[in-house]
TORMAR-628566 format. One line per 2 residues: their letters; for each residue x, y negated, z of N, C-alpha, C. Coordinates in Angstrom, 1 decimal, padded with zeros to 4 digits. Each point is the difference from the previous one (the first is absolute). Layout:
a = X:Y:Z:X:Y:Z:X:Y:Z ~ ... $
! end
This chain:
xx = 003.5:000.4:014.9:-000.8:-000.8:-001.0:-001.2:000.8:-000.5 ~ 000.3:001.0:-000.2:-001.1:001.2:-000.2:-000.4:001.4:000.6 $
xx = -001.1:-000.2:000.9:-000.1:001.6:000.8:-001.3:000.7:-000.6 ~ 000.4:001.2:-000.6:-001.8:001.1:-000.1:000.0:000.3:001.1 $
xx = -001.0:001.1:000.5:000.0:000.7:000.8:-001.5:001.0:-000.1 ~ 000.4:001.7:-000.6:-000.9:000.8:-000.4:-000.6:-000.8:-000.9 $
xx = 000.1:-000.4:-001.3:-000.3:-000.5:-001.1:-000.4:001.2:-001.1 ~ -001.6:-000.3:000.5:-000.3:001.2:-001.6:-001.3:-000.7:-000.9 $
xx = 000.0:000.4:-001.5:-000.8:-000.5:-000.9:-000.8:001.3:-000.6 ~ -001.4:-000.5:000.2:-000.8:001.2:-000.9:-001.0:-001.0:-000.8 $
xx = -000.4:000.8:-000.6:-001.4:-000.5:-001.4:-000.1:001.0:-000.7 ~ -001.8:000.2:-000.2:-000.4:000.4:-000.6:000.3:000.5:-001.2 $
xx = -000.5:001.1:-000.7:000.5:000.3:-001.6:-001.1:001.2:-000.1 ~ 000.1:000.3:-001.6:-001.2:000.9:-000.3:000.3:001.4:000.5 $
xx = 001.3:-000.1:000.5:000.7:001.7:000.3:000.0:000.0:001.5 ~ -000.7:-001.0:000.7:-000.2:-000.2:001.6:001.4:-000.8:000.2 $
xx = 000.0:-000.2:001.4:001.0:-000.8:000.4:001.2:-000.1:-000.1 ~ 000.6:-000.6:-000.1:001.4:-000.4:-000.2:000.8:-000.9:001.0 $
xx = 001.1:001.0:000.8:000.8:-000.7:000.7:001.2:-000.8:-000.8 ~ 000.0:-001.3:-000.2:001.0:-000.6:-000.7:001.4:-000.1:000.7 $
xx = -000.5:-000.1:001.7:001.0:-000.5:000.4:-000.6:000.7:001.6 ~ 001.8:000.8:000.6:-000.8:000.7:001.6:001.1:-000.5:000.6 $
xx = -000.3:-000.2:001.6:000.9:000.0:000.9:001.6:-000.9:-000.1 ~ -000.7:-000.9:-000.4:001.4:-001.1:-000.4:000.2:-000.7:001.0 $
xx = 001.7:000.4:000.6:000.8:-000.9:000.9:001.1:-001.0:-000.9 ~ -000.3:-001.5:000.3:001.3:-000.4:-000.4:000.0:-001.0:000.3 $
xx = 001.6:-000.8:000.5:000.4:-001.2:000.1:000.9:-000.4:-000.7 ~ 000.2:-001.4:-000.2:000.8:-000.8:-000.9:000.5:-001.4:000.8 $
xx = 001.1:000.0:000.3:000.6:-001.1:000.6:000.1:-001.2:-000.6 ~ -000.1:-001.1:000.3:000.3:-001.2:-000.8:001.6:-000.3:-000.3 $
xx = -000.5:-000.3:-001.7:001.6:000.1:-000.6:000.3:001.1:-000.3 ~ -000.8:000.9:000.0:000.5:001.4:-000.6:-000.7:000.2:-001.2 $
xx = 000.8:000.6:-000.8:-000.5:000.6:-001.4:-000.5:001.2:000.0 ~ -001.3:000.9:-000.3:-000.1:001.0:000.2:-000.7:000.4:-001.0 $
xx = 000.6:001.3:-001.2:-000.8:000.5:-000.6:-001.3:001.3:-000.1 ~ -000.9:-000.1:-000.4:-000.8:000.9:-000.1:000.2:000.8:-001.3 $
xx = 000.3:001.5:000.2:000.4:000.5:-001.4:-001.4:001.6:-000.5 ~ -000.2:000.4:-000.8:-001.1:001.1:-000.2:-000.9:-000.5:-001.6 $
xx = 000.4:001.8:-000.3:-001.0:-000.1:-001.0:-000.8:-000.1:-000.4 ~ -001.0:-000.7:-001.2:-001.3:-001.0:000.1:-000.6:000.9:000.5 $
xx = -000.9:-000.4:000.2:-001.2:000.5:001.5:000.3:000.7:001.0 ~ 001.3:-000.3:000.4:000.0:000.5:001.4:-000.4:-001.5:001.2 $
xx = -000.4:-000.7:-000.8:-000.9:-001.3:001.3:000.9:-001.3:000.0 ~ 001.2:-000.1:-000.6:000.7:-001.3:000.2:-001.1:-001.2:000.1 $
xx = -000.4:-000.5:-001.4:-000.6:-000.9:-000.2:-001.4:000.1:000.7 ~ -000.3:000.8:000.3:-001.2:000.0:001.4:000.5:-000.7:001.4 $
xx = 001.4:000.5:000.7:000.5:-000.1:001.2:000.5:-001.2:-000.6 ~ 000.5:-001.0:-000.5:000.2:-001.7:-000.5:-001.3:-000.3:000.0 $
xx = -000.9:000.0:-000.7:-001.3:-000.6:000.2:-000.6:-000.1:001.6 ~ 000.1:001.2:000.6:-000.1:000.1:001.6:000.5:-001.5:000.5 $
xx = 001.4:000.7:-000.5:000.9:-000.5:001.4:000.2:-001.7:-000.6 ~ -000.6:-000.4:-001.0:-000.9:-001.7:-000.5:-001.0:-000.8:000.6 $
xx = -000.8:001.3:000.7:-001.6:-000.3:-000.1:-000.6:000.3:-001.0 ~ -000.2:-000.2:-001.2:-000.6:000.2:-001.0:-000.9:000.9:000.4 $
xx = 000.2:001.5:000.2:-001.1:000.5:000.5:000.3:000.7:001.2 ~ -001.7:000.5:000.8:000.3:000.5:001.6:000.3:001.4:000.1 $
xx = 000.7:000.8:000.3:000.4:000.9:000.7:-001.5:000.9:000.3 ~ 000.4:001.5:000.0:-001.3:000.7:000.4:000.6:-000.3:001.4 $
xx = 001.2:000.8:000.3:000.6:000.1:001.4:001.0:-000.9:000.2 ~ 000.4:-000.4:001.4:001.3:-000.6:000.4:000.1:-001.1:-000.1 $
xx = 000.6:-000.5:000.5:000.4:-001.7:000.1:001.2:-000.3:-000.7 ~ -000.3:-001.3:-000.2:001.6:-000.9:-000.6:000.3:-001.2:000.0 $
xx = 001.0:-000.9:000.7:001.0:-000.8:000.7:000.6:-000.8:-001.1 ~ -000.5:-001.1:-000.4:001.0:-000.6:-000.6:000.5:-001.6:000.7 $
xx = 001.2:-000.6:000.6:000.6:-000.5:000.7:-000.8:000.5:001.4 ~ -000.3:000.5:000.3:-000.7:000.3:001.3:-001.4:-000.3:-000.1 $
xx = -000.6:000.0:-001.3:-001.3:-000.5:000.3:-000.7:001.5:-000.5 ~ -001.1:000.5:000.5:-000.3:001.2:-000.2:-001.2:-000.2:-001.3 $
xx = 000.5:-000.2:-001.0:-001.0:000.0:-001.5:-001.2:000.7:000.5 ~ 000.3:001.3:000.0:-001.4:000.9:000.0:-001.2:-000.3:000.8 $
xx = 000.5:-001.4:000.7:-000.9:-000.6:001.1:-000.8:-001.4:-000.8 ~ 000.7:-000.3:-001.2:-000.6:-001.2:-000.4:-000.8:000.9:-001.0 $
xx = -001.0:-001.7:-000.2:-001.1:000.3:-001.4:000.4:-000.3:-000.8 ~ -000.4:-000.4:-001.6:000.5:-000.1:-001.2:000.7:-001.2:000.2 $
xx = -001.2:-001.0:000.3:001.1:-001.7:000.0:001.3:000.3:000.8 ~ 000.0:000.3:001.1:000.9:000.1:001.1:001.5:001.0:-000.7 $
xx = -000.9:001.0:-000.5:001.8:000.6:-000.8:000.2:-000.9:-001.4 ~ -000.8:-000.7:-000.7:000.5:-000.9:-000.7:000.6:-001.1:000.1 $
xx = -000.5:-000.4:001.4:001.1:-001.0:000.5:001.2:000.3:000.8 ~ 000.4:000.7:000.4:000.8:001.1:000.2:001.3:000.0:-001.2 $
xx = -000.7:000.6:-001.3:000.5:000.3:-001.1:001.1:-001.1:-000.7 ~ -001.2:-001.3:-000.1:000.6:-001.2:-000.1:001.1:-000.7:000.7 $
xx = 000.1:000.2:001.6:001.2:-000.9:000.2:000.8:001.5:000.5 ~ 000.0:001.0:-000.5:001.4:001.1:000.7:000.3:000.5:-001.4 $
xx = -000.5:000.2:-001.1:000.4:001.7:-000.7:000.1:-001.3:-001.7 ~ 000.8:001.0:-000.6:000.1:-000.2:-001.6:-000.2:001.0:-000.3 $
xx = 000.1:000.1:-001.4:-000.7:001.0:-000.8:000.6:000.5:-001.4 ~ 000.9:000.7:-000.2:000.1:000.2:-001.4:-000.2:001.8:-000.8 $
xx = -000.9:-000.7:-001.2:-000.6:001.1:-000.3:000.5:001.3:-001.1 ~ -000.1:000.8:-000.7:000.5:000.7:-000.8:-000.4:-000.5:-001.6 $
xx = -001.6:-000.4:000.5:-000.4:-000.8:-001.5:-000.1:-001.8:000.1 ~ 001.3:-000.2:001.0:000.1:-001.1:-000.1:-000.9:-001.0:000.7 $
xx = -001.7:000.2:-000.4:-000.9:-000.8:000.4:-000.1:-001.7:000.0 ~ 000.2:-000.2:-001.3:000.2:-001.8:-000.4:-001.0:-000.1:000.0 $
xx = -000.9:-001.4:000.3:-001.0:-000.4:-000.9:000.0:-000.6:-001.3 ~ -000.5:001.0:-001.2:000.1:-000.4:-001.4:000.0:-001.4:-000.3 $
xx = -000.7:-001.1:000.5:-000.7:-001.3:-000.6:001.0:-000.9:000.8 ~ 000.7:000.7:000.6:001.2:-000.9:000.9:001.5:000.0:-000.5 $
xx = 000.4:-000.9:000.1:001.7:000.4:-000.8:000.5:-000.1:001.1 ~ 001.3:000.5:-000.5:001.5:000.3:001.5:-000.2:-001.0:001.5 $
xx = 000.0:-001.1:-000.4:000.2:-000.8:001.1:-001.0:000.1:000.6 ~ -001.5:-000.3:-000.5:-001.0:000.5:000.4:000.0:000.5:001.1 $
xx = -000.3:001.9:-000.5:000.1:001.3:000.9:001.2:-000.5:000.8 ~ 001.1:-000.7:000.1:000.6:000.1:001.0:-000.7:-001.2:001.4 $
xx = -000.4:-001.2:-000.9:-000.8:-000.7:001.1:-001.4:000.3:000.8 ~ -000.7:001.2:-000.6:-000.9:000.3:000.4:-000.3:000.9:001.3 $
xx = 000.9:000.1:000.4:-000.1:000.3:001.7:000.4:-000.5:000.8 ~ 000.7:-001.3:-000.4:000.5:-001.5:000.8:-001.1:-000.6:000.1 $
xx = -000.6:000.2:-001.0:-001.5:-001.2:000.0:-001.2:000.3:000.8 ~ 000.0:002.0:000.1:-000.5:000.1:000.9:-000.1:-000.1:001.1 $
xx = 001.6:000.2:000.7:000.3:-000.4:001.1:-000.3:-001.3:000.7 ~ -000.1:-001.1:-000.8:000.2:-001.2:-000.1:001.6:-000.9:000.5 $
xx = 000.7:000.6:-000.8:001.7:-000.1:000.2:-000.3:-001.3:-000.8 ~ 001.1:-000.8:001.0:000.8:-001.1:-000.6:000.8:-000.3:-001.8 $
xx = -000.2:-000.6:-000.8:000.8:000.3:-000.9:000.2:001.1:-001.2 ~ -001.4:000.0:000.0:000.2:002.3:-000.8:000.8:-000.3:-001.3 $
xx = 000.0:-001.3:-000.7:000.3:000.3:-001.3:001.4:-000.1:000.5 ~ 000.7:-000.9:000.4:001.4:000.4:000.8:000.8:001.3:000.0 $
xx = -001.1:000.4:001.0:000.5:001.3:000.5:000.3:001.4:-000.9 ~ -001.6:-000.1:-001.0:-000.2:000.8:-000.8:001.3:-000.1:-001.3 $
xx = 000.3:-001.4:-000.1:000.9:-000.4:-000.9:001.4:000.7:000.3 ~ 000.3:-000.1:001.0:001.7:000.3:000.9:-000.2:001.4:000.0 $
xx = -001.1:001.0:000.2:000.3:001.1:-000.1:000.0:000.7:-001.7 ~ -000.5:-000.5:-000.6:000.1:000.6:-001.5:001.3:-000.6:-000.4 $
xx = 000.5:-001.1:000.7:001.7:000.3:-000.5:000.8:001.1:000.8 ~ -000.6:000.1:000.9:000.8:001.2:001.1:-000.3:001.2:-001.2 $
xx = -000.8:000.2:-000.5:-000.2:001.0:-000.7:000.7:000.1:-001.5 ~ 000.0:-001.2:-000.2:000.8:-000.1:-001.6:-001.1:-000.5:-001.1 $
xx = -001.2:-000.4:000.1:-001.1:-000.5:-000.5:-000.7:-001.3:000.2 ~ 001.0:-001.2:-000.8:-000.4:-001.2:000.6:000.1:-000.3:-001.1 $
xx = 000.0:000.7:-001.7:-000.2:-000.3:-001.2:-001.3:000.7:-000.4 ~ -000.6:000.7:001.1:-000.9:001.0:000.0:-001.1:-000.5:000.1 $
xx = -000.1:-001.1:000.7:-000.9:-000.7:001.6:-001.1:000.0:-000.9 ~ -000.3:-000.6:-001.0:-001.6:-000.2:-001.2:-000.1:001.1:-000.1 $
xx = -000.1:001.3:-000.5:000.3:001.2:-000.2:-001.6:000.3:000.2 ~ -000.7:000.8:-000.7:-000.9:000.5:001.2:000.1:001.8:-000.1 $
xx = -000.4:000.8:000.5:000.5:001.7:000.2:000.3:000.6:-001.6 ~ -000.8:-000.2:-000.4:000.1:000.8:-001.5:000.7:-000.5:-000.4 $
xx = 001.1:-001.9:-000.3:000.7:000.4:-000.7:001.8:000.3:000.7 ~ 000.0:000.7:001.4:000.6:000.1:000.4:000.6:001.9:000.0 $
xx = 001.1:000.3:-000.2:000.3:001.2:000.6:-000.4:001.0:001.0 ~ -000.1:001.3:-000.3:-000.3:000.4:001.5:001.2:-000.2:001.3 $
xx = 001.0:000.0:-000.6:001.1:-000.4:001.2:000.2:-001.6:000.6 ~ -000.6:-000.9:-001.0:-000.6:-001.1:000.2:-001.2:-000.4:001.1 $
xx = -000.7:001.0:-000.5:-001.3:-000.2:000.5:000.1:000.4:002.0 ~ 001.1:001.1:-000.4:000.1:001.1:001.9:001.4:-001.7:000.6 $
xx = 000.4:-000.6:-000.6:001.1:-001.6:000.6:-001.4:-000.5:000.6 ~ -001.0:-000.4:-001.2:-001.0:-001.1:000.7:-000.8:000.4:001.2 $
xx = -000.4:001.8:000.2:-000.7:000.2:000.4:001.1:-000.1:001.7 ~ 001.2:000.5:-000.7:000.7:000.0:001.7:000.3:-001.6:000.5 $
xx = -000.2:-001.1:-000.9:000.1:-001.1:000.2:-001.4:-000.2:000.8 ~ -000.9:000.1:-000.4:-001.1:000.0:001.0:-000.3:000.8:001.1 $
xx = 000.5:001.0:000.1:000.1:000.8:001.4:000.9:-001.0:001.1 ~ 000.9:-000.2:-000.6:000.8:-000.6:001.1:-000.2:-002.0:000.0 $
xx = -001.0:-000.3:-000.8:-000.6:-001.6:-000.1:-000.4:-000.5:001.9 ~ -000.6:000.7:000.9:-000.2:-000.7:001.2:001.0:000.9:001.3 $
xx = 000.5:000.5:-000.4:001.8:000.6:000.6:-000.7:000.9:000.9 ~ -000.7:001.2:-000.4:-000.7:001.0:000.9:001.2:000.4:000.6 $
xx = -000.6:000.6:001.5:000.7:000.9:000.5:000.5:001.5:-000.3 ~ -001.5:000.1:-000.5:000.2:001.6:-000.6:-000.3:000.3:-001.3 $
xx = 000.9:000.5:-001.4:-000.5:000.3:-000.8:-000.3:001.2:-000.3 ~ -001.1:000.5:-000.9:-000.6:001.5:-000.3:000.4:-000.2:-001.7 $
xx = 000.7:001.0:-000.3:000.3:000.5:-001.8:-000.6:001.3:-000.1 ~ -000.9:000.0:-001.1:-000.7:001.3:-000.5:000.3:000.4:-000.9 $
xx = 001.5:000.8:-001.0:000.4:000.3:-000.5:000.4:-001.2:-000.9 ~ 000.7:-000.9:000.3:000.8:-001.0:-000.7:000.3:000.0:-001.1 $
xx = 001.0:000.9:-000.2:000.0:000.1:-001.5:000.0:001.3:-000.8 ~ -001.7:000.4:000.4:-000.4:000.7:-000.5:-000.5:-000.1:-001.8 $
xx = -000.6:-001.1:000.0:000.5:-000.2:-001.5:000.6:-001.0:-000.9 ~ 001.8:000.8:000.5:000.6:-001.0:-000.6:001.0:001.1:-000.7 $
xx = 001.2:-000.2:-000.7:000.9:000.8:-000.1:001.2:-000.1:000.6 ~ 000.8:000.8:-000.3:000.8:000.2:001.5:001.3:-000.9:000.4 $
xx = 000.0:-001.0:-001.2:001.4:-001.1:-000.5:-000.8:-001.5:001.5 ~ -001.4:000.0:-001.2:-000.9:-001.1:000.9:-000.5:000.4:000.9 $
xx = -000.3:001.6:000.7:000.0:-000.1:001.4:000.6:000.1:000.9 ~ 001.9:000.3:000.0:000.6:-000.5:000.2:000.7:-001.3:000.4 $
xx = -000.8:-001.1:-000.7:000.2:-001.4:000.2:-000.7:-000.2:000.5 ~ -001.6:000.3:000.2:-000.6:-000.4:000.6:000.1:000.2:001.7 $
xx = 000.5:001.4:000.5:000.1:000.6:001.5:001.3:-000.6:000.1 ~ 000.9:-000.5:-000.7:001.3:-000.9:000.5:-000.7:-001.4:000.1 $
xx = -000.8:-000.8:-000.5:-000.8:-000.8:000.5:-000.9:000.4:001.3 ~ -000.7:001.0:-000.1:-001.4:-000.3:001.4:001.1:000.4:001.2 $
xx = 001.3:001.2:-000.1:000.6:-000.2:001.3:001.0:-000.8:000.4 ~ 000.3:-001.0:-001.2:001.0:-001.4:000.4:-000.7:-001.1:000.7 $
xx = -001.7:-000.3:-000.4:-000.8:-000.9:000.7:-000.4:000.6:001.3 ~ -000.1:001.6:000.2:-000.5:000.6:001.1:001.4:-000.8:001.1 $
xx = 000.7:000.6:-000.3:001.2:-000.2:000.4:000.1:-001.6:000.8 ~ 000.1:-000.6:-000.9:000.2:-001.7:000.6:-001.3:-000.5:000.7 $
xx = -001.2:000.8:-000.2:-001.2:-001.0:000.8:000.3:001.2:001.3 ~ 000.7:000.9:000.0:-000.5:000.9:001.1:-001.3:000.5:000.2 $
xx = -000.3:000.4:-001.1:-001.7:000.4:-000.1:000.4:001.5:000.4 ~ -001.3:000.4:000.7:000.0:001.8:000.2:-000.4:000.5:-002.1 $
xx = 000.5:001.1:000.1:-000.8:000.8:-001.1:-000.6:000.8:000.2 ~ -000.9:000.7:-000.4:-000.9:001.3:-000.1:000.0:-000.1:-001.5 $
xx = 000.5:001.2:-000.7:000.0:000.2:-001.4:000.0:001.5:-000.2 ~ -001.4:000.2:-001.1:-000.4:001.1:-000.7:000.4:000.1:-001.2 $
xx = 000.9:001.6:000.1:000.2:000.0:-001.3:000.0:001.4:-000.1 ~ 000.5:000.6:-001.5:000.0:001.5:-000.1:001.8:000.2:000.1 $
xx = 000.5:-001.1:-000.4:001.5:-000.3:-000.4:000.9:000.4:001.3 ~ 000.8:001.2:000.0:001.4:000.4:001.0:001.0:-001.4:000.0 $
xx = 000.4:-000.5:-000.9:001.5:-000.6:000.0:-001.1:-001.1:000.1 ~ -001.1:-001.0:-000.2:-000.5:-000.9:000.8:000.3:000.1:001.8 $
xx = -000.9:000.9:000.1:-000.5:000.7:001.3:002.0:-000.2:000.8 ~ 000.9:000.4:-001.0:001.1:000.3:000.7:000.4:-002.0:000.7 $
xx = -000.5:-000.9:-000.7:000.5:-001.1:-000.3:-000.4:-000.8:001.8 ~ -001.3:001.0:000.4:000.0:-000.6:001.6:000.2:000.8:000.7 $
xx = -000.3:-000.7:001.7:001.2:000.2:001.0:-001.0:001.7:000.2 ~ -001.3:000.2:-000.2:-000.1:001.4:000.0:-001.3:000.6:-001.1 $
xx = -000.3:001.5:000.2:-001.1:000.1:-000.9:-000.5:001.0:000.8 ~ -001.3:000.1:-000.7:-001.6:000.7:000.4:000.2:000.8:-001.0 $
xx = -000.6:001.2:000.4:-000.7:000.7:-001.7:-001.6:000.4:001.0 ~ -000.9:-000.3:-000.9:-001.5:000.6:000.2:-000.1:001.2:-001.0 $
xx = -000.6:000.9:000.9:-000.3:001.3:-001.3:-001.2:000.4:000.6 ~ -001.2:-000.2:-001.1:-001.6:000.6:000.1:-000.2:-001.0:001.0 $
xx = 000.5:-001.0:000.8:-000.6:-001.1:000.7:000.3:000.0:001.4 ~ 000.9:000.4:000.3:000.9:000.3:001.1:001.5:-000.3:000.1 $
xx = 000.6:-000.6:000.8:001.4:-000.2:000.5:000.2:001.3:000.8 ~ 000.5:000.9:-000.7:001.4:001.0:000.3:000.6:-000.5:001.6 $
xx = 000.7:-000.6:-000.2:000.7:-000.9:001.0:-000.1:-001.0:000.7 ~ -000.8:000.0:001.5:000.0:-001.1:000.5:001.0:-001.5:-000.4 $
x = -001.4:-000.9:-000.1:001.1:-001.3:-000.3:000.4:-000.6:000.7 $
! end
């Protein structure tokens, strides 16, 4: 589902250049859960934006279902983005002026899916938020808010989902409930994972784990 190959990131800075990211090998099978683990700035959330599209790579290529991203232009990995990958974020990423059901229909609509309020509807009960549904972000919880947001990652049944520190700001009762949610839905859609975190006993929770240190895999993946 997912291949790098010599994947490195540099940019500019007032101290001269900066390797974010060198020499990255790695694959990810479909249906596998795989975490990415390393201390802030050793490059996680750089190598997930990569391995998105979001942005291009100084070096190396990258494969997602066999389609080689680093080959498409912006439209082309956004369309890309749209019918393979979900998305859930650390700050959540609702749109404020949208309430629950909303943000959850709003990538059905993009798609142009059959039925969004349906669908959008059946998954906030999957989540436990179908008293929620008018809601809009602020006056919801943060462990409320990371239900809606995984309700919309998984709204057009991606193949592959990317987590960028999940529950990173949550506390540890509600993020608990929340990773017994994203890997019970992972689970039943058979979605691949790729998940960034700093968290060991997360990291422990799939079938393997990464550690990046200074922007490097130690160990071939």
């Amino acid at each position: 589902m997912i291949q790098a190959r010599n994947l490195g990131m540099e940019v500019d800075s007032p101290e001269g250049r900066l390797h974010l990211l060198q020499d990255i090998d790695l694959s990810v099978m479909p249906g596998e859960a795989v975490a990415v683990l390393g201390v802030s700035g050793s490059g996680k959330s750089t190598l997930l934006g990569l391995l998105a599209g979001l942005d291009r790579p100084t070096t190396g290529q990258i494969w997602l279902d066999g389609i080689e991203i680093t080959a498409l232009d912006e439209d082309g990995r956004a369309a890309l983005r749209a019918r393979l990958l979900g998305f859930v974020f650390q700050s959540f990423q609702l749109l404020p002026n949208l309430n629950a059901l909303e943000n959850v229909m709003l990538p059905l609509e993009l798609a142009g899916a059959d039925a969004p309020h349906e669908r959008a509807a059946e998954l906030l009960a999957v989540v436990g938020l179908s008293e929620r549904a008018r809601h809009l972000p602020h006056q919801l919880s943060g462990g409320e808010q990371q239900r809606v947001a995984i309700a919309r990652a998984f709204a057009t049944r991606p193949r592959l989902l990317l987590a960028d520190e999940p529950t990173g700001n949550l506390d540890t009762r509600t993020g608990a409930q929340v990773i017994d949610l994203l890997f019970g839905l992972n689970a039943e859609h058979g979605t691949t994972l790729l998940l960034v975190t700093h968290d060991a006993g997360l990291a422990g929770r799939c079938d393997r784990a990464l550690e990046l240190e200074a922007g490097r895999l130690p160990i071939p993946a």
